[in-house]
VOROZA-837339 format. One record per residue (C-alpha): residue number from 1; residue in one letter; x, y, z. Coordinates in Angstrom, 3 decimals. Last residue first. Layout:
<rs>
<r NUM; 'A'; <X; Y; Z>>,
...
</rs>
This chain:
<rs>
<r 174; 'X'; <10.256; -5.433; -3.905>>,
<r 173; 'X'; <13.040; -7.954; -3.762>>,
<r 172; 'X'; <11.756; -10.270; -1.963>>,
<r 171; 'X'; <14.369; -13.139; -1.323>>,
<r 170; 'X'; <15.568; -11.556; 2.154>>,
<r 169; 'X'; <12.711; -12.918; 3.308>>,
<r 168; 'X'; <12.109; -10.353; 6.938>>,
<r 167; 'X'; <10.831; -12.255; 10.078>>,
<r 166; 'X'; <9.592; -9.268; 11.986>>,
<r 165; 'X'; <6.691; -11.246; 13.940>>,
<r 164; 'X'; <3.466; -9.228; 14.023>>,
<r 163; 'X'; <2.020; -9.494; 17.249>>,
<r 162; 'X'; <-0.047; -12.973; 17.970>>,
<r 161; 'X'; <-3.470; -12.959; 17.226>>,
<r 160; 'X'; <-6.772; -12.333; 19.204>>,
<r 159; 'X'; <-8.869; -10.092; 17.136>>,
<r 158; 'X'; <-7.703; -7.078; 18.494>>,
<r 157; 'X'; <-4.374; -7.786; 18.150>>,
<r 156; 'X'; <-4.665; -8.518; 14.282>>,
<r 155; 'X'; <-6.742; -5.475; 14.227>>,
<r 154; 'X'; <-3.546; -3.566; 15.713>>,
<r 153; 'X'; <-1.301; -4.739; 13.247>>,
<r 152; 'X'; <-3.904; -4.154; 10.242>>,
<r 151; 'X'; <-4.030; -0.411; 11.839>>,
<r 150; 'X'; <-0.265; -0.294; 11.773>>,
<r 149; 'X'; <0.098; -1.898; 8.367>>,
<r 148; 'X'; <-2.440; 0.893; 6.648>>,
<r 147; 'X'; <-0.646; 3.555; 8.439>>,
<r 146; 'X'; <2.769; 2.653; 6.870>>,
<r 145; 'X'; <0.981; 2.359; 3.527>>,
<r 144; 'X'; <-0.530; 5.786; 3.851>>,
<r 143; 'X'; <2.884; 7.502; 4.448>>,
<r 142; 'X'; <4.606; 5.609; 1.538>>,
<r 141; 'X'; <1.773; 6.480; -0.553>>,
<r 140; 'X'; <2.046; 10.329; 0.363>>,
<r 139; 'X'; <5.587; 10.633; 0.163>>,
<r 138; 'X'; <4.702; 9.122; -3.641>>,
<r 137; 'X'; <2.563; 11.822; -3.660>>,
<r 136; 'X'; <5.290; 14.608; -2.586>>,
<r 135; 'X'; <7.761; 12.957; -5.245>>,
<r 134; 'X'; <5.251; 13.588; -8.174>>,
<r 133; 'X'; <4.380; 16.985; -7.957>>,
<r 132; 'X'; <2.411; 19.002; -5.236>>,
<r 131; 'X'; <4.338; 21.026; -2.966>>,
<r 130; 'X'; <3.180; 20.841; 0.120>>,
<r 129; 'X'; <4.080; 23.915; 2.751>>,
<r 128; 'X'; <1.469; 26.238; 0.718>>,
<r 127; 'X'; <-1.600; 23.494; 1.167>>,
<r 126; 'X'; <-4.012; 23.676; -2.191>>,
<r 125; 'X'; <-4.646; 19.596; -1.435>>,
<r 124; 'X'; <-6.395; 19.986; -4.607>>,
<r 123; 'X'; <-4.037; 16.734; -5.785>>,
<r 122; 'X'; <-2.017; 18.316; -9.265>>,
<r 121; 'X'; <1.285; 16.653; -9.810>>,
<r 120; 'X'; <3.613; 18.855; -11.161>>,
<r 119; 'X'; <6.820; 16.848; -12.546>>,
<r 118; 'X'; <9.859; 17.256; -9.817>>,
<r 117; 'X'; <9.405; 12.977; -9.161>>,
<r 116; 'X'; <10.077; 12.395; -13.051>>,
<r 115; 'X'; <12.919; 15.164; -13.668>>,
<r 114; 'X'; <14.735; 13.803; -10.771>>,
<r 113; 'X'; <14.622; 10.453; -12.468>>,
<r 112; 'X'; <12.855; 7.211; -11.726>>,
<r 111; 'X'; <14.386; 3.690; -12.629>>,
<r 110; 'X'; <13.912; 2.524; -8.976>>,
<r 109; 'X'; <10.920; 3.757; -8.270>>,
<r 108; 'X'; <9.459; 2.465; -11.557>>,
<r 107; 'X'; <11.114; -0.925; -10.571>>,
<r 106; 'X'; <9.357; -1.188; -7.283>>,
<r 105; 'X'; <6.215; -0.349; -8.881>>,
<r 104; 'X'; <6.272; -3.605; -11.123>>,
<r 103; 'X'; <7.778; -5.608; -8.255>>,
<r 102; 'X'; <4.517; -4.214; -6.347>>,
<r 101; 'X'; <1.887; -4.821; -8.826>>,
<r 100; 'X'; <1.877; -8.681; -9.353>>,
<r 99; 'X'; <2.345; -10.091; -5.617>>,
<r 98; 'X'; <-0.043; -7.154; -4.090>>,
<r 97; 'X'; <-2.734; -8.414; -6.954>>,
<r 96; 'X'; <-2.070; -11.874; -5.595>>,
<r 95; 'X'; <-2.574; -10.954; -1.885>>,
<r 94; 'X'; <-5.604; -9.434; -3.107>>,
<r 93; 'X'; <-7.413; -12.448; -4.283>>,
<r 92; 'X'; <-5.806; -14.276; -1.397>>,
<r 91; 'X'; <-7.438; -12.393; 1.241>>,
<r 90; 'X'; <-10.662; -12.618; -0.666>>,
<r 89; 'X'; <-12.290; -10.446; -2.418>>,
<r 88; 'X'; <-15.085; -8.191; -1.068>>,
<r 87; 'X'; <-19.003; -9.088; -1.613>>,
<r 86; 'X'; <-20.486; -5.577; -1.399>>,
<r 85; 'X'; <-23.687; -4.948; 0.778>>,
<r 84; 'X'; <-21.381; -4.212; 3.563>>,
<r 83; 'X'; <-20.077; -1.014; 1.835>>,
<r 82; 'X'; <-16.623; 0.316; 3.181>>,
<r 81; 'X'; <-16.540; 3.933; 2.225>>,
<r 80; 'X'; <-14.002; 4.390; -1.086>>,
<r 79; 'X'; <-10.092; 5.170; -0.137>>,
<r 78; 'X'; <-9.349; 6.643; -3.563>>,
<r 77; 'X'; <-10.589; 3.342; -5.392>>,
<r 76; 'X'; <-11.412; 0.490; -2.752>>,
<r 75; 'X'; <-14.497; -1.679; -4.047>>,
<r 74; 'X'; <-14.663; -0.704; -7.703>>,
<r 73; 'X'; <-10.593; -0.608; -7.807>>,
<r 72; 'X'; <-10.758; -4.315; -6.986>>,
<r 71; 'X'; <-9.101; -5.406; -10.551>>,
<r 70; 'X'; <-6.241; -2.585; -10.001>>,
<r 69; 'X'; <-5.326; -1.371; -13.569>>,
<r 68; 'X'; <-1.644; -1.555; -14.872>>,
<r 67; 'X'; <-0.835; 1.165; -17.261>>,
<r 66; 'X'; <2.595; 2.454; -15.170>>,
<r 65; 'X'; <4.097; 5.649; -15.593>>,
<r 64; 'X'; <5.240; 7.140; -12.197>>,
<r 63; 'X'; <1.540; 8.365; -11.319>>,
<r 62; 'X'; <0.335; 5.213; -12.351>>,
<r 61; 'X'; <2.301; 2.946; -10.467>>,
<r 60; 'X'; <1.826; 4.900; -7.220>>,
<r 59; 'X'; <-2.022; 4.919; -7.708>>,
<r 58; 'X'; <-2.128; 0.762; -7.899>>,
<r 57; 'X'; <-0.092; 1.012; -4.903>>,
<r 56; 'X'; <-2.498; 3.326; -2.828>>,
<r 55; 'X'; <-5.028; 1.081; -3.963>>,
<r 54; 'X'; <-3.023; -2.104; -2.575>>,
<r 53; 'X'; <-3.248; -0.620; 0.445>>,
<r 52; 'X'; <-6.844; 0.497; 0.280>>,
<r 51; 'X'; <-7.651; -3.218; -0.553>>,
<r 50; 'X'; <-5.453; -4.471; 2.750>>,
<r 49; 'X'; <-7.586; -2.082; 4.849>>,
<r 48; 'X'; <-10.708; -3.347; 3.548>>,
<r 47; 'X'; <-9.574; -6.959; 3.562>>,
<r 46; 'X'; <-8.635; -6.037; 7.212>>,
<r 45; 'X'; <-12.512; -4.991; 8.329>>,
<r 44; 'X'; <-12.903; -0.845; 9.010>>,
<r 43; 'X'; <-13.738; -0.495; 11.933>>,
<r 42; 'X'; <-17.006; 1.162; 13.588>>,
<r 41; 'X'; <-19.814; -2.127; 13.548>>,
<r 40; 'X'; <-18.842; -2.969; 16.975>>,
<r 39; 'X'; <-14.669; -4.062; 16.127>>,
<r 38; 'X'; <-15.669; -5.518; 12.119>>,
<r 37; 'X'; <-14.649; -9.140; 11.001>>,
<r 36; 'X'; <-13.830; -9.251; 7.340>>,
<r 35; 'X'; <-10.268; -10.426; 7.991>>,
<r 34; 'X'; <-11.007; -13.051; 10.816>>,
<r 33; 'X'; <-13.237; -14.910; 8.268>>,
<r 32; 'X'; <-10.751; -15.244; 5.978>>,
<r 31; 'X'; <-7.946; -16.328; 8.516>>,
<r 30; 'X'; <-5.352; -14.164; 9.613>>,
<r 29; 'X'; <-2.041; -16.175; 9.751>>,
<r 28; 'X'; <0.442; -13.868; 8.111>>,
<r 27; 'X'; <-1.718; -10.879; 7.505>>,
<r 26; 'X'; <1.179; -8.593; 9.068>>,
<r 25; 'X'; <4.092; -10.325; 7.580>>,
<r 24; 'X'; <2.593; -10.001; 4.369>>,
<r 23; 'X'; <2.029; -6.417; 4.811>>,
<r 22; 'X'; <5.035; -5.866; 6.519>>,
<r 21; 'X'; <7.117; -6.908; 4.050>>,
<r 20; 'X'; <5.983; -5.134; 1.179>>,
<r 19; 'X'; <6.088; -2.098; 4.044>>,
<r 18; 'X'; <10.243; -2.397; 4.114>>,
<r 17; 'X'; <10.526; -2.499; 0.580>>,
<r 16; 'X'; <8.499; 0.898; -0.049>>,
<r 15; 'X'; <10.854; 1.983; 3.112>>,
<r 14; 'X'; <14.167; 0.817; 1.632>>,
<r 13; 'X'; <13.173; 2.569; -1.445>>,
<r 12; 'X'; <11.665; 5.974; -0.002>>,
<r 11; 'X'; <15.054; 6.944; 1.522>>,
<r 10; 'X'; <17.162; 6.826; -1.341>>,
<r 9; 'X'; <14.645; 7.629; -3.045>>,
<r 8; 'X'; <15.642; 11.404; -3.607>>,
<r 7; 'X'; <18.545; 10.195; -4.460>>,
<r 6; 'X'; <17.499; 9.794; -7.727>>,
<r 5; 'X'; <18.881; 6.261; -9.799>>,
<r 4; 'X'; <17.684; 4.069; -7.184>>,
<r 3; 'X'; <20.241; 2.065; -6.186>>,
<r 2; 'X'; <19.295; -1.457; -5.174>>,
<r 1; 'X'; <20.000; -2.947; -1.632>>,
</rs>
């Protein structure tokens, strides 16, 4: 496993890794079709879902330094409504924006210092237990990603597929 050079990642790294391969894992075999299907017009459809997720790693980047731009952000930015009217990308669209942001994100976390994740980060949360600076939001991501998977898990159910099988690639390191 790679060292992050805070502690105070020592947890979030193995997770952050852990959800890059659940998402794949997770839309492994979910057809294009399949992944704009709604549950009675009150879901959100997968590409949704996978666009948020991406969002949240899009935000992660930035707030620890990166000046990469999401290409989607139109379509998911901050957890936007789902529109039908909009023509989404395609599952492997945003699989390739997954593939180019998270090693880049993954390396942030990694080369992050205490003095980086203690930096104020302003979110108008205005909650006294919650600290905002930079660790608490990438808490945040991590939190929202996990969520993300488990409602894409549960869609995949929904609509027929096999569980999620846990076959981890040792090869991706991000």
């Amino acid at each position: 496993m790679d060292t992050p050079i805070s502690k105070k990642l020592d947890i979030i790294i193995p997770a952050f890794r852990g959800h890059s391969q659940s998402f794949l894992m997770v839309l492994d075999g979910i057809s294009d079709e399949d992944a704009l299907r709604r549950i009675e017009g009150r879901t959100n459809h997968i590409i949704w879902m996978i666009g948020n997720f991406l969002d949240m790693r899009y935000a992660l980047g930035n707030v620890l330094g990166l000046n990469e731009e999401f290409e989607f952000k139109d379509f998911f930015f901050q957890g936007k409504a789902l529109d039908e009217s909009f023509k989404y990308p395609t599952l492997e669209q945003l699989k390739t924006s997954f593939h180019k942001i998270s090693p880049l994100v993954y390396q942030k976390l990694l080369s992050a210092t205490d003095e980086d994740l203690d930096k104020a980060f302003p979110m108008g949360m205005n909650i006294d237990f919650f600290p905002e600076t930079v660790l608490n939001f990438v808490g945040m991501c991590i939190g929202r990603e996990d969520y993300l998977c488990g409602q894409m898990g549960l869609m995949r159910r929904i609509l027929n597929y096999p569980g999620m099988k846990y076959d981890f690639d040792t090869d991706l390191k991000y």
